[in-house]
N, C-alpha and C positions, 0 to 999 in steps of 0.2 A: 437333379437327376431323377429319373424315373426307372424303377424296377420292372423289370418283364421278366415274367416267367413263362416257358413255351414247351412244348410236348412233342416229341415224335416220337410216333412208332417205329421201331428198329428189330426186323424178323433176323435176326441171331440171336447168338449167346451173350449173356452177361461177360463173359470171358473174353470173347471176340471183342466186343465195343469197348470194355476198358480199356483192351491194348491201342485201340485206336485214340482214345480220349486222354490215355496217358503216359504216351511214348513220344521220343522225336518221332520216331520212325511212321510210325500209328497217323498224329499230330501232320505231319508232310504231305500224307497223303489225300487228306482232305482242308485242312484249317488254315494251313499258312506252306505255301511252296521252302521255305528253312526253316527247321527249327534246330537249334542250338542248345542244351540243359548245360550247366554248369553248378552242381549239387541243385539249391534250390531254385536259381533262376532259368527262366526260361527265354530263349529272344528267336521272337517270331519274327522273321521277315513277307515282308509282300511287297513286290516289282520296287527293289532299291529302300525300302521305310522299311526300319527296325523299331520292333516295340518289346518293352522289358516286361516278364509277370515274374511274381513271387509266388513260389507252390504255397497255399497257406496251409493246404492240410490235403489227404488223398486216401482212401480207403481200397484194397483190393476187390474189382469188382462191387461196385458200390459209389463212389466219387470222386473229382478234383476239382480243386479249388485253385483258384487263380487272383493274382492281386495286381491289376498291372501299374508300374510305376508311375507314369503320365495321369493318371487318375485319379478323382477323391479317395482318402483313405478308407471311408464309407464304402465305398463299392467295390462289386467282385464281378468273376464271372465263377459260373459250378458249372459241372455238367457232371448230373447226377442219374444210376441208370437203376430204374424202376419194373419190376419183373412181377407179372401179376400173379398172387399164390393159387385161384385155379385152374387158369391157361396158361400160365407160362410165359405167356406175351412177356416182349421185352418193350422198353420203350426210354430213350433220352429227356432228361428235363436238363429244361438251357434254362440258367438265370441270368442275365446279362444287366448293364444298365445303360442308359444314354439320356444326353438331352431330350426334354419335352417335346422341340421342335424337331430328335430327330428318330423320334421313337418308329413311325412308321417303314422309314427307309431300313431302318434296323431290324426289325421284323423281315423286311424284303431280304436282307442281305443274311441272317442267319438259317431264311426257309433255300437260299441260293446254298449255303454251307451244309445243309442236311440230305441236299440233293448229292452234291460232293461227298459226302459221307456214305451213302448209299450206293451211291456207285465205285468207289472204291470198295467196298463189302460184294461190291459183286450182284445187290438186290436189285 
């Protein structure tokens, strides 16, 4: 498995995007058409395929950690939000991981996820 780390720029609040990154609610509107929590577990759905994560860790305004069941115990997903101290800039870091072979497609599919993000925000 190979590690990606990825960046976007995100013109809100720190406050705004967390609720997005760590809600069902938030989570629905961009990430996965259902999301479900049941304390720690999360189960995303997409068109009929359910997938399990375990919160591993979540900070207010600051980050979430995710650990999905189907995957090496090595890997995570984060999505941690990075606010610059003298613009203010806010901006998403995605750590995600995937096969070698399918690192590119996945780059595709999480700049397709940020687009969804952003427009559910409204930018």
């Amino acid at each position: 498995m190979e590690k990606m780390e990825l960046e976007y720029e995100v013109k809100t609040s720190a406050k705004t995007l967390y609720k997005m990154i760590s809600t069902d609610d938030g989570l629905q509107k961009w990430f996965a058409p259902t999301v479900n929590v049941s304390k720690d577990l999360y189960t995303f759905g997409w068109n009929g395929a359910e997938e399990q994560a375990k919160l591993l860790g979540k900070r207010d305004c600051d980050f979430v950690k995710f650990q999905f069941l189907n995957k090496p115990a090595d890997t995570y997903m984060e999505f941690r939000i990075k606010v610059d101290d003298l613009t203010k800039d806010v901006a998403l870091l995605v750590t995600d991981f995937a096969d070698k072979s399918e690192v590119i497609e996945s780059k595709d599919l999480w700049n397709k996820q940020m687009e969804d993000l952003l427009d559910a925000l409204g930018l």
